[in-house]
C-alpha positions as CSV (number, residue, x, y, z in Angstrom):
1,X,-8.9,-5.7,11.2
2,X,-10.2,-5.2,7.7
3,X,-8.8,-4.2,4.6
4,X,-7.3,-0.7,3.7
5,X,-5.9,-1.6,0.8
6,X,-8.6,-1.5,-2.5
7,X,-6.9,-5.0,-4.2
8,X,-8.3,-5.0,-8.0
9,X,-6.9,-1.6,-8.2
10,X,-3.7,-2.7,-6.3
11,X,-3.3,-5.2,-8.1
12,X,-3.7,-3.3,-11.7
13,X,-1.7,-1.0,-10.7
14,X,1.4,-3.4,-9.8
15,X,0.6,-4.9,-13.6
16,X,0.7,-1.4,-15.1
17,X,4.3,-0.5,-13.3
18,X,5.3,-3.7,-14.2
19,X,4.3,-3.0,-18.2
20,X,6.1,0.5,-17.9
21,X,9.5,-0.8,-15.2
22,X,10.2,-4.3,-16.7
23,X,9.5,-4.3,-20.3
24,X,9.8,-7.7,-21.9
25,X,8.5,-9.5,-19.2
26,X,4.8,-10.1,-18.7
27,X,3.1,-10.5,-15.8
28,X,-0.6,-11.4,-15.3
29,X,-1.2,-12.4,-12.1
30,X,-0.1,-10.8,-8.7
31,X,0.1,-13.7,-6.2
32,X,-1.6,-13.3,-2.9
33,X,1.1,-13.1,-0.9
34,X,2.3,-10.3,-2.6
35,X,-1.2,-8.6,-1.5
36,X,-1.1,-9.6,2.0
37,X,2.6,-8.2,2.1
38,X,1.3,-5.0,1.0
39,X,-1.7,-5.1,3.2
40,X,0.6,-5.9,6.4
41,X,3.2,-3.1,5.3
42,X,0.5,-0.4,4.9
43,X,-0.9,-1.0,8.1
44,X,1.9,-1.1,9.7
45,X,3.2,2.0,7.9
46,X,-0.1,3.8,9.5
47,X,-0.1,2.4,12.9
48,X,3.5,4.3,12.9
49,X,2.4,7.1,11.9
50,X,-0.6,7.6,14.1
51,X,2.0,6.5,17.0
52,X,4.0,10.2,16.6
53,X,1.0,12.6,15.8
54,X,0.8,15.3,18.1
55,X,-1.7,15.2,21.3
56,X,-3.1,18.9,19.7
57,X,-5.9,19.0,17.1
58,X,-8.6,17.3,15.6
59,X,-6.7,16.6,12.3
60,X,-4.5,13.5,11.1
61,X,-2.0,14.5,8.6
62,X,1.6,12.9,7.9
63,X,3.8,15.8,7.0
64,X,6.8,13.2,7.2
65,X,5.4,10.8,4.6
């Protein structure tokens, strides 16, 4: 399976929350793990999702998200 998440912007944005939720504290890396973790979660999150769509329609949408 590839890759659905876009990882240099992931991993700016995780710097840029960082910056703004933890003041003081500065980060400049996000480990790989960390991305992988993401990666797996998302996937996982979408693979529920598309699990209790309806059997009508042509259209994938996650009103419950």
């Amino acid at each position: 399976m590839s890759d659905v998440l876009n990882r240099k912007a992931t991993k700016e944005f995780i710097k840029r929350m960082a910056e703004v939720h933890r003041p003081g504290w500065e980060f400049t890396q996000v480990s790989s793990h960390a991305m992988d973790a993401l990666e797996l979660k998302l996937k996982s999150i979408i693979i529920q999702q598309v699990k209790i769509l309806p059997s009508t329609g042509k259209t994938i949408d996650f009103p419950n998200l």
